[in-house]
Every structure is written in C-alpha cells, then in structure tokens.
C-alpha positions in Angstrom: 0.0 0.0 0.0 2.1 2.7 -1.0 0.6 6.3 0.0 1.4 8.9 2.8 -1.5 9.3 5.2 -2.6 12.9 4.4 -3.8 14.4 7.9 -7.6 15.2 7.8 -7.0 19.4 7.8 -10.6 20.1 7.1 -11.7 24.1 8.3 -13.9 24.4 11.3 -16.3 26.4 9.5 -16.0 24.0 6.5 -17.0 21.2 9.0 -19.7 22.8 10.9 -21.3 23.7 7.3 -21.1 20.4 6.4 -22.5 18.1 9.4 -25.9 21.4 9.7 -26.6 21.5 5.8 -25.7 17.6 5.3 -24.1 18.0 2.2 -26.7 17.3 -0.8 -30.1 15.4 -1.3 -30.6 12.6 0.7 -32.9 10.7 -1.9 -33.1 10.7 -5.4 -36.3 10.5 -8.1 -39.1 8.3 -6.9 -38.1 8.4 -2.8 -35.1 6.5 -3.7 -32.4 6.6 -1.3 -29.0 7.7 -2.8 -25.9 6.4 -1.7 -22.7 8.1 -3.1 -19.9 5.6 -2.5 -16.4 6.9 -2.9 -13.4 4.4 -3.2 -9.7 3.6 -4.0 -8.5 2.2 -7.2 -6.2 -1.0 -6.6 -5.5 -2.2 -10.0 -7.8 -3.3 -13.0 -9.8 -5.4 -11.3 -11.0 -2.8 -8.9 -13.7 -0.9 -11.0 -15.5 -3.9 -12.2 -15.7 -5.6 -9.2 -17.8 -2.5 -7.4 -19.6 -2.3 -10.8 -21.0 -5.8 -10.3 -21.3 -5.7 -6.2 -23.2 -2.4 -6.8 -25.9 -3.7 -9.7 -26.3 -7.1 -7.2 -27.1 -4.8 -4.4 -29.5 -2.7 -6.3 -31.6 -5.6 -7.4 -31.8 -6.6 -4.0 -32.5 -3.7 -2.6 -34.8 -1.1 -5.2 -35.3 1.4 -3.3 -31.4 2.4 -2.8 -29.2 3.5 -5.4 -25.5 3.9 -5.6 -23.6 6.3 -7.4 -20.1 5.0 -7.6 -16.8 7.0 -7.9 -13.3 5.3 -8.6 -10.7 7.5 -7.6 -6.9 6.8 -8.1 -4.4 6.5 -4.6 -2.9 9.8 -6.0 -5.9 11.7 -6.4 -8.7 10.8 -3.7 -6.9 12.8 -1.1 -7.5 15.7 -3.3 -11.1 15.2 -4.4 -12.0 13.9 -1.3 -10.9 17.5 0.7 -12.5 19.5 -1.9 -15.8 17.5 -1.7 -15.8 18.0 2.0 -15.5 21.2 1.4 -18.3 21.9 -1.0 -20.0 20.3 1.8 -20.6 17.5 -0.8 -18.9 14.3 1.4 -19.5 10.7 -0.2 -22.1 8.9 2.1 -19.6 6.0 2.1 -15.7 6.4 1.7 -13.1 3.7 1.4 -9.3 4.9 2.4 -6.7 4.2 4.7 -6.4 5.8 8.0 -6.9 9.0 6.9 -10.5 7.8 6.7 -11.6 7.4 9.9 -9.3 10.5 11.4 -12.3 12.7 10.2 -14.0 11.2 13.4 -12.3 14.0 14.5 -13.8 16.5 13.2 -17.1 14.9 14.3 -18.3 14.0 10.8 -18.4 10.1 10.7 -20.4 7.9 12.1 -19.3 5.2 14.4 -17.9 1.7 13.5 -21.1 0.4 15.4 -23.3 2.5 13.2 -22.3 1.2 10.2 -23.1 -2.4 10.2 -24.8 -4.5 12.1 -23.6 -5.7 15.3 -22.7 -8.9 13.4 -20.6 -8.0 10.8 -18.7 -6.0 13.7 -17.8 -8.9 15.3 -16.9 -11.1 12.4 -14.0 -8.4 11.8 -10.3 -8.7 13.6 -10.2 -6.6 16.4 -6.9 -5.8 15.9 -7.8 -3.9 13.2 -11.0 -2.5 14.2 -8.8 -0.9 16.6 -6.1 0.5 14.7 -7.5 3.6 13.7 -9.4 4.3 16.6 -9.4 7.7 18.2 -9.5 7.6 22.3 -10.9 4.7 22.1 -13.7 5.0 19.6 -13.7 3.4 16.0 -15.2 5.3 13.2 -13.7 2.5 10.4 -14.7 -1.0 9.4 -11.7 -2.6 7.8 -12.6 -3.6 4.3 -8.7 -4.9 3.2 -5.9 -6.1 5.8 -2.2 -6.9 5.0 1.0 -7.8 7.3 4.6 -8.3 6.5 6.0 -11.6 5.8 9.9 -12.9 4.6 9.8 -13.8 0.9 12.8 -16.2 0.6 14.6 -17.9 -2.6 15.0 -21.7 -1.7 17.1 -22.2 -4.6 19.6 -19.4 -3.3 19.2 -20.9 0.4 20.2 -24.5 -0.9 23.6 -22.9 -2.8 24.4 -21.1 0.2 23.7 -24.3 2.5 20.8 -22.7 4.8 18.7 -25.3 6.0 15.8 -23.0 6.9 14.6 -19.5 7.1 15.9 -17.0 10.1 14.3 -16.0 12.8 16.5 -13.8 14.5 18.1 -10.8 13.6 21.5 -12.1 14.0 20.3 -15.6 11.8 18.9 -13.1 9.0 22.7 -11.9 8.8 24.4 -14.9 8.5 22.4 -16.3 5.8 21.8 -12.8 4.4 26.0 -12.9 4.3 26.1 -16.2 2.9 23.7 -15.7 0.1 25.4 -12.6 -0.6 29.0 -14.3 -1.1 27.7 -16.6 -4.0 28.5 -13.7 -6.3 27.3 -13.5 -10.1 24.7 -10.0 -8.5 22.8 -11.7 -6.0 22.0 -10.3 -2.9 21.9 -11.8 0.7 19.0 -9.5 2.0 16.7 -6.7 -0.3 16.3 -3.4 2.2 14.4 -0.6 0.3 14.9 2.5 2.2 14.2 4.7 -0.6 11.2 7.5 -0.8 8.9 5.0 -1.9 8.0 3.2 1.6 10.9 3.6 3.8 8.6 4.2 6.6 7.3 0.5 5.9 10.8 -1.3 6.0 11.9 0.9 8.9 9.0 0.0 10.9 9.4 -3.9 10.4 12.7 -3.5 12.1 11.6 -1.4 14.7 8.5 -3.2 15.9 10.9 -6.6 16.1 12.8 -5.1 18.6 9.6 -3.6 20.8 9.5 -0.1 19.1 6.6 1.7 19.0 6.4 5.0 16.6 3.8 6.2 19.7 -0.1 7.1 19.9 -2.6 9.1 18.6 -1.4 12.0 21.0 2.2 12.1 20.2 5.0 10.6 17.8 7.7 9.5 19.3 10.2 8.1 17.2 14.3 8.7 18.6 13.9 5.6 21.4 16.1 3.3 22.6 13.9 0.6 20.5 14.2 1.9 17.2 18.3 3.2 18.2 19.0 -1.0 18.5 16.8 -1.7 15.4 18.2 1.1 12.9 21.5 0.3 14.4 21.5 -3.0 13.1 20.0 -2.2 9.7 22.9 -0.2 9.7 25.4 -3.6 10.4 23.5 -5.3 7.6 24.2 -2.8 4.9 27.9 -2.1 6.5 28.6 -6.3 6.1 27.6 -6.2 2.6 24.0 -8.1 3.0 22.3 -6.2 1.2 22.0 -4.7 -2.0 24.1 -1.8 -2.6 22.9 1.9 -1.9 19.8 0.7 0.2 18.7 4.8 0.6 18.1 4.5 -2.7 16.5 1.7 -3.5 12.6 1.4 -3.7 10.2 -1.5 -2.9 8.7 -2.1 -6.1 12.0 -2.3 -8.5 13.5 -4.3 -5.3 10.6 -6.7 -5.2 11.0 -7.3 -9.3 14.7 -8.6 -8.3 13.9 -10.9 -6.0 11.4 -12.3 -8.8 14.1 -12.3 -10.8 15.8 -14.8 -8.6 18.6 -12.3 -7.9 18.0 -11.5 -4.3 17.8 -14.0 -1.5 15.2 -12.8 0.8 13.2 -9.4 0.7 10.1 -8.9 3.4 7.2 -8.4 1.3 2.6 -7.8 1.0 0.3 -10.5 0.1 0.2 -9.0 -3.2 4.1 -10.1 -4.1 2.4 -14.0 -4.4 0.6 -13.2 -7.3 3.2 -10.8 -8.9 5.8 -14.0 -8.3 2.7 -16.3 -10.0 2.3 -13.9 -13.4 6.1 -12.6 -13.8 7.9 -15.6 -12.9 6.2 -19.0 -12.0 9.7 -20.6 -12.1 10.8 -19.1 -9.1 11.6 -21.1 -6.2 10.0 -19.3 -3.1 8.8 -19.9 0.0 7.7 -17.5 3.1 8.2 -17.6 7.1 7.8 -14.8 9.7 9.2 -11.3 9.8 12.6 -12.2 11.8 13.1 -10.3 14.8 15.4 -9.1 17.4 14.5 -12.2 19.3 12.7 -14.2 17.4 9.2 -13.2 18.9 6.4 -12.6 16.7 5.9 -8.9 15.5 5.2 -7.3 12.2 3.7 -4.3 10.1 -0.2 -4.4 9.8 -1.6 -2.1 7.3 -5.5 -1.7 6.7 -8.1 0.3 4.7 -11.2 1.1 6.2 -15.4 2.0 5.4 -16.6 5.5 7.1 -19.8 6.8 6.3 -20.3 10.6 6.8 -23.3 11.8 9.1 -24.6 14.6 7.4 -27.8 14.9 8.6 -28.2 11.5 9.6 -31.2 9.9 7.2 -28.8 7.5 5.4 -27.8 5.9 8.1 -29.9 2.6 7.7 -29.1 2.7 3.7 -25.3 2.9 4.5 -25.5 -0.1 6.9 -27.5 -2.5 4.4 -24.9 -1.9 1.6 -21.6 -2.2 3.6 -23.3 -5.6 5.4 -24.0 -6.7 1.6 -20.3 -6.1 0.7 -19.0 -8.1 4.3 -21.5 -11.4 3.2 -19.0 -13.7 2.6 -18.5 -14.6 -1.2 -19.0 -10.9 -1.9 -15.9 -9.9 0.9 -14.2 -12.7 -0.2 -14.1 -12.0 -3.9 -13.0 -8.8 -3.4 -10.1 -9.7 -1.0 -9.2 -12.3 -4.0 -9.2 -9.5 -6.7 -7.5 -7.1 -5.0 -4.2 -10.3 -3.2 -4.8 -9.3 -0.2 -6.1 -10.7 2.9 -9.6 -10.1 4.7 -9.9 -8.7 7.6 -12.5 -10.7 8.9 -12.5 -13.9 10.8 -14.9 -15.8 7.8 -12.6 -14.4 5.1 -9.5 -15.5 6.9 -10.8 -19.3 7.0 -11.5 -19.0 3.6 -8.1 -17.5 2.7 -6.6 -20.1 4.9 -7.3 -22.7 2.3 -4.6 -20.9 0.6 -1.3 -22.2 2.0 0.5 -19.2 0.6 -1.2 -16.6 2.3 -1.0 -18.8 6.3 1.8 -16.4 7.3 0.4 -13.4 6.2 -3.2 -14.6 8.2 -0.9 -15.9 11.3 0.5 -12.8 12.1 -2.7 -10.7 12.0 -3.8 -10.9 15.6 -0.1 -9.8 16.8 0.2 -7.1 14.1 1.6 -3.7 15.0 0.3 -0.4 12.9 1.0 2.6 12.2 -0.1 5.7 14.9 -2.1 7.1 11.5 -4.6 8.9 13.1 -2.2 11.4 15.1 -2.0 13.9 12.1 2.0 14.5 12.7 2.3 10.6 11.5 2.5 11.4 8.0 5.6 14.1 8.9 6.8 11.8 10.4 6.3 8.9 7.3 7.7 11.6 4.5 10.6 12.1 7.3 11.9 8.4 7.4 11.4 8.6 3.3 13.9 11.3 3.5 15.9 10.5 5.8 16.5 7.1 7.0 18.4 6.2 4.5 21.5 7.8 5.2 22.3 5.1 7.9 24.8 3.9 5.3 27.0 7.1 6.0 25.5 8.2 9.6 25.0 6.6 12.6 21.6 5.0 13.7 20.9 7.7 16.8 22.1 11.1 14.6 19.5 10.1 12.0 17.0 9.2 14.7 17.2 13.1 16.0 17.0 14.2 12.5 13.8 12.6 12.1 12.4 13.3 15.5 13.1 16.8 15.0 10.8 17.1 12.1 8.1 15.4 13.5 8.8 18.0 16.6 8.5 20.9 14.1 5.8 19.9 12.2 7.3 19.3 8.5 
C-alpha cells in the first residue's frame, strides 16, 4: 500500500457547514435513497468488481441507489478535501487511516453505526482498533495486509541454509552467505528509498519492541528503534544487502527478488501473485518477519469504510450496503481480486485454504500499525522517506534526531 496518510485538515467552518446542511439530497427521483460511495483504485480489477457488487445490491435492494466513484491513490486525497469542502462528502468512503481520522472532526459515524452488530464482530479486532481515536472506531476494515519474509529456496540451498531465520542475527548470517555466492545476488533486499521507507523501517523497529507512539504524540528517537536502525545499519555495513539501500525502492527491489537475484526481501500479500504472473519458475517460499529475538511482530496495514453523518437519514441505507459487501462470497471476492487478505475472521478461514497466504493470516492478531490517526504521522512517514536512509553514512541515533526533529517541528 504505497501512499502517505494525508492528515484530515478540514476548516472548522467548513466542517460545521457540512455536518448542519448535510451535504446534498438525501434521496433521489421516486423516494429512492442515494448512496454516493467513494473508493480507492487498486488495479484493473477494482472498478469492475464495485460495478457488479453495486448492480447485485440494487436488485436486492430497489429502493437504494449507488452512485459509484473510482478514484486513483494519488488523487482521492484531493477530491475527497474538496468534496468536504463543498460540503458534498460521499455517504460511504473507502481509504486508509486518513479515513476514519475525520471522526475528529465529528463528521463520521461510528464503526457500530455502520453495520450490524454482526458484521462488527466477524471483523479482527486488531484492526477495528487500529484507527481508533480515544478509544472510539469510526472504520470498518474492508482490506488487511501484514509483513512476511519472501525467501529464494534455490539461493538458500547454494548457500547451504537449511531453513529460514528467525533472528536478527540468523537473517545476517544467511543474508551474508547468500550474498558471497557472487554472479549479482543479494543476501537481504532493504528498500529505504522515498517509496515506503517508513514501511521497512518499521518492520525493524516493531521486532525489537519499538513503537512510533499514539494518537497524542509521535515519538520516534527511542532506545527501540536506536538498537533496530543500528542493526539495519550492520546489515548494509557487512555487505547483505544490495548496494545503496537509501536508494533503493520497494517495487524495482521486489521485481529482483522475482528475478531470482535477491535471497530474501520482506514483502505484501500482493508479491504472491506478482511471483505467479512474472515468474512462475521461481523457487520461493515464506516464514515470519525475523526479529530481534525471534518473537512474533510485524507491520499491519489496513483500509477502512466510514460513512459521513450529514444529517443523519442514510444511516440505515449505508449499513444494508456495507453488510452486503461483508456477506461472505462478496468480501471474499473482493479480497481475492484485489491479493490481499480479509480482515474478517470468515474471510480468513476461507483465505486459509490458501497455503500461501498462512503467514500473512498468522500474524494478523499480533500485528503492529502505524499511529495514522495522530495527524503528525505522516511528517513523520515523509521524514523516514527522506531520511532514513543515510544510515549507510550516519550513525543509527544522529539520524534518529533528525527525524524526530521534524516530527517536533511539524514538516
């Protein structure tokens, strides 16, 4: 998922306009209901499937109508703040945790609100939580992903590795070993480049205990994240990874390792199918994130539902589509079209048939996220795409100050 969460910096007179004047008609010709229904575009497959879900729901239900809009990752940010304010908020919006930080403002309703009490409870709670604000959640997860290692088996058995590391110090070693085999390969891919650096970063940190802090304050330059970068920094200095790591992106990284040319990278649920279409040769396998200790820990990402309150009447109409989209074949489809993972406890038996997607699913209850609802993360996200990088010339706790002194000053 690669986008920086864009704080929710919506005008307070803006916002009061919008939640008193409820921001356009709440039905349509005939007493229809109108839903306007506002989401993300993750590949090809994206605009179709909504197409469909949308004319199955209108059959089923007559007297509702959905006006769909598809909206790039690069662009909804942008429509979506001027729509707000217009006063003309989508009734349902899809994003990441950007989404549910207009609870904020006051202008969503609550998870609760949204669908009924048993679609709520079919969900993760792990990531019903993760956007919460004090303690309230305004989103309903619609997509999930964690962090697993992607490893060549072909590149472990010429460097003699019996089996995938789980520490820190084991991911060296064989990172060191693939790495010495020569003819380009690399032990260990590390993109710290602009592209997601925050994600890589974060992986690291979380193994050894880090937190990036709450929805109150970011707290990056900790002892945690000191040991972590640190040894990010040993990896690069031993030669186990690529070369030039700051520079280095996730998605030209991730097309080496399908090349074969890279013995382990940490990658999405996606990566399976990209292995599947671009190189079905490959020899791969996955295992859990390593960590300092060899404890469980890892990234979770997720995008979430919020509807807007307006003035309140759609309230029902919003709850009847999103419990349409979580029936199971429907939620399921679209976690299939889209490679990644559901977010609910039905989807995940049903994605557990799938033995290439068991690590991903295993580490969802002990996943860590970002603190995306404190409007300062996403300083602090374009700071480690900046910054973080230049561990391979500085060491870990100097660029751990930088960083932290952005996120202190605000940009």
């Amino acid at each position: 998922m690669r986008r920086v969460i864009k704080a929710a910096a919506i005008a307070t007179a803006a916002t009061l306009g919008l939640v008193a004047c409820g921001g356009g008609s709440d039905s349509g010709a005939g007493g229809n209901t109108e839903l306007e229904l506002m989401v993300p575009s993750y590949g090809d497959k994206t605009k179709p499937y909504w197409e469909d879900l949308v004319k199955a729901f209108e059959a089923k239900n007559p007297t509702i109508k959905v006006k769909l809009e598809v909206q790039s990752w690069d662009d909804i940010y942008k429509v979506l703040d001027t729509k707000i304010q217009g006063q003309k908020a989508p009734d349902i919006l899809e994003l990441d945790s950007a989404g549910p930080a207009y609870g904020k403002e006051g202008l969503l309703f609550k998870a609760d609100e949204i669908v009924s009490p048993a679609t709520l409870a079919d969900v993760v709670p792990a990531f019903v939580q993760s956007a919460a604000i004090d303690g309230t959640a305004y989103g309903v997860p619609t997509v999930a992903s964690t962090r697993a290692l992607f490893y060549n088996k072909e590149l472990f058995t010429k460097a003699g590795i019996a089996a995938p590391p789980k520490t820190w110090d084991e991911l060296l070693d064989s990172a060191k070993k693939i790495s010495a085999l020569g003819d380009g390969v690399s032990g260990y891919g590390m993109p710290l480049g602009n592209e997601e650096a925050q994600g890589e970063t974060s992986i690291w940190a979380y193994g050894a205990g880090a937190s990036w802090g709450d929805g109150s304050k970011i707290t990056v330059d900790t002892p945690q994240a000191n040991e972590a970068l640190t040894f990010m920094k040993k990896m690069i200095d031993e030669k186990a990874t690529q070369a030039d790591p700051g520079a280095t992106n996730r998605t030209p990284l991730i097309n080496v390792f399908i090349q074969g040319k890279i013995g382990m990278i940490t990658g999405l649920p996606p990566v399976v199918g990209q292995i599947k279409e671009k190189n079905p040769a490959l020899q791969w396998a996955i295992a859990p994130s390593p960590t300092k200790d060899g404890k469980p820990a890892t990234l979770g990402v997720a995008d979430y539902f919020v509807g807007f309150k307006k003035d309140g009447k759609k309230q029902e109409a919003i709850r009847k589509f999103l419990d349409f989209f979580y029936e199971k074949d429907n939620y399921v489809k679209f976690n299939d079209n889209e490679g990644f993972i559901p977010a609910t406890k039905s989807g995940g038996e049903a994605a557990a048939a799938k033995p290439e997607l068991k690590e991903f699913i295993d580490a969802l209850p002990g996943a860590k996220f970002y603190p995306a609802t404190n409007p300062a993360w996403s300083t602090a996200s374009g700071a480690f795409k900046q910054l973080v990088g230049q561990i391979q010339t500085k060491p870990a706790g100097d660029v751990l100050e930088e960083i932290q002194a952005k996120v202190d000053a605000g940009g």
